[in-house]
Structure formats: C-alpha cells, structure tokens
N, C-alpha and C positions, 0 to 999 in steps of 0.2 A: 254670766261671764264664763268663757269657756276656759278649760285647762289644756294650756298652750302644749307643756309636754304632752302629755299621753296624746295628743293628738299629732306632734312630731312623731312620736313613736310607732303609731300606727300609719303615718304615710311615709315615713322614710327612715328605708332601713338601712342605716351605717354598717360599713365592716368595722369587722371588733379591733380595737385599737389599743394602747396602751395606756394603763393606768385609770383617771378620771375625765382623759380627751374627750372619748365620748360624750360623757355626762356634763360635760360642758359648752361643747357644739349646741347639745338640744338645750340648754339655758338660753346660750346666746339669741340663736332664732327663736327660742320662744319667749323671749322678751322684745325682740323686734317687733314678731307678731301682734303682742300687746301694745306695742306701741302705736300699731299700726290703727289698733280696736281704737283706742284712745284718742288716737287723731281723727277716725269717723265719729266718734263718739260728739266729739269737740266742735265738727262741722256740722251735727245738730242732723247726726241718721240716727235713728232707732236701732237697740241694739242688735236685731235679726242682721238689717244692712251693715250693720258696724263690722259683725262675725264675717258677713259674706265677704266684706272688702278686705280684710285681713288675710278669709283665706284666697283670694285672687295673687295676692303679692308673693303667693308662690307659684308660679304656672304648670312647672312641669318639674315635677318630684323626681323623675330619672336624670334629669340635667343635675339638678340641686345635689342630689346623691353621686354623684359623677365628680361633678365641682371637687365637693367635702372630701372625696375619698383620694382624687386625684391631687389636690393642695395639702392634705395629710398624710399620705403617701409613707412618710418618716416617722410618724407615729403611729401607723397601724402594727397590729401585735403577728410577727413573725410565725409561720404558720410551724417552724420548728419549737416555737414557744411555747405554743398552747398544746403542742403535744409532750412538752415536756410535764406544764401545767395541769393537764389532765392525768398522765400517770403519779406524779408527785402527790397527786388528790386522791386519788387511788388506793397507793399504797398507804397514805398516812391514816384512811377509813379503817385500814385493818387493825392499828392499833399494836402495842407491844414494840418489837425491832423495827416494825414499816416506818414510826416515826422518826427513828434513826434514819431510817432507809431515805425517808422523804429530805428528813433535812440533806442531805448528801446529794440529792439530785436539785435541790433548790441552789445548793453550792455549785454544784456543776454548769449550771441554766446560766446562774450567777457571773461566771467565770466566762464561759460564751458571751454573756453580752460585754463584757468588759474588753473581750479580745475584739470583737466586733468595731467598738466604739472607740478604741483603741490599740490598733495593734503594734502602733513604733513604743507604747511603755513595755508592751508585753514583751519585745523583742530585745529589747533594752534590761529588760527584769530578768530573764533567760539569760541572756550573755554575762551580766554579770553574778548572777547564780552559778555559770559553769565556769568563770572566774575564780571565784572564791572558794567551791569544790577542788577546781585541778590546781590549787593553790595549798589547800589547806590539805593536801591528801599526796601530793609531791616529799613532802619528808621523810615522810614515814615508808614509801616504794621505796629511796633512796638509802634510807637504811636498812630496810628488808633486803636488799640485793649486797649490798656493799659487803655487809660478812659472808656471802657465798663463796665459795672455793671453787664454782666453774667460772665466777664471774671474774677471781681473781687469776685464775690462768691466763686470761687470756691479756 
C-alpha cells in the first residue's frame, strides 16, 4: 500500500498557506486517493493496477495545483507575513533581548493581521481612543491657561 501523502508532496507543490491548510489539503486528496485504491482493490485488480488507477484520477498536477491555489487564495500566507516570520525567527535564535525583540514583532505581525481582517473595529477603537484622550486631557489645558495673566488681558 502506498503512502498517499509523501506522494502528494512530491507531485504537487502547494504555496505555502496559513496555519495547518496545507496539511489538510494533502490529507483530504490523500484519502480520496485511497479511496480510490480501494475501490480498484474491491473490483478485484491486483494491487500494482489498484496503485496505477489511483494515480490516473489525477491527470494533470499543474491544473490540480492551480485549482488548490486559486480556490485557497484567502488562505495562503501573505508574502509580508513570512517576512515578518522569518525575521521574528531570526532574531529570537539570538537569544537574550532578541526574544523580547521577537515577541514585539509577533505583536506587530499580530496587529497587521487584525487591521487587515478588520479595519472598521480598528477605526472605531482609534476614534474612540482620541475621544477619551482629548477628553480626559481638556481640563487640565483649561486650567493651565485660565490662571495666565496674557490670557487674562485680553
């Protein structure tokens, strides 16, 4: 019996996605696959034929690879991502302040995707942020000025 992934993995290569999408994609098709052995299996081929007809029910791997990437689209990983991802790794190997350093940019990475995925809360969390500032910061200008004596001239 053959191993459906690793032989996903070696004919078709996904772009890299988010999270464990990938490694779910190649479960799903490689349990079809086996499904498919099993169906030859069941119509009474031997299993060399079983294998071959299994891998027939893919035809053409650049179409397949096309499909996957083009209907996942919203789940491949942001190519600002992984560059965030790869420095965050970076610096966290160095150890000592980097892992401050790293967590800071995973908060940063953080904050982009949320803005992303989100931006009327952000927009929303901003205005009343500067609400509450030029709110809470209003009494205190108004008495800093009021005991002035240029203010009171005039």
């Amino acid at each position: 019996m053959r191993d459906w992934r690793a032989y996903l993995r070696e004919n078709l290569d996904l772009p890299a996605m988010e999270g464990l999408r990938e490694e779910r994609i190649i479960e799903e098709i490689a349990g079809q696959l086996e499904d498919f052995y099993q169906e030859a299996l069941e119509r009474g081929m031997d299993e060399a034929a079983a294998d071959a007809y299994a891998r027939r029910s893919v035809p053409d791997w650049q179409e397949l690879k096309a499909l996957l990437a083009s209907s996942n689209r919203a789940h491949r990983t942001p190519a600002t991502a992984a560059a965030f991802e790869r420095s965050e790794q970076a610096v966290r190997r160095r150890g000592g302040g980097g892992v401050w350093l790293a967590d800071r940019l995973a908060d940063v990475r953080q904050a982009f995707r949320t803005i992303r995925f989100a931006p009327a809360f952000w927009i929303v969390s901003l205005e009343i942020l500067r609400g509450i500032s030029s709110e809470s910061t209003t009494p205190f200008t108004k008495r800093r000025y009021s005991g002035s004596k240029s203010l009171q001239a005039f």
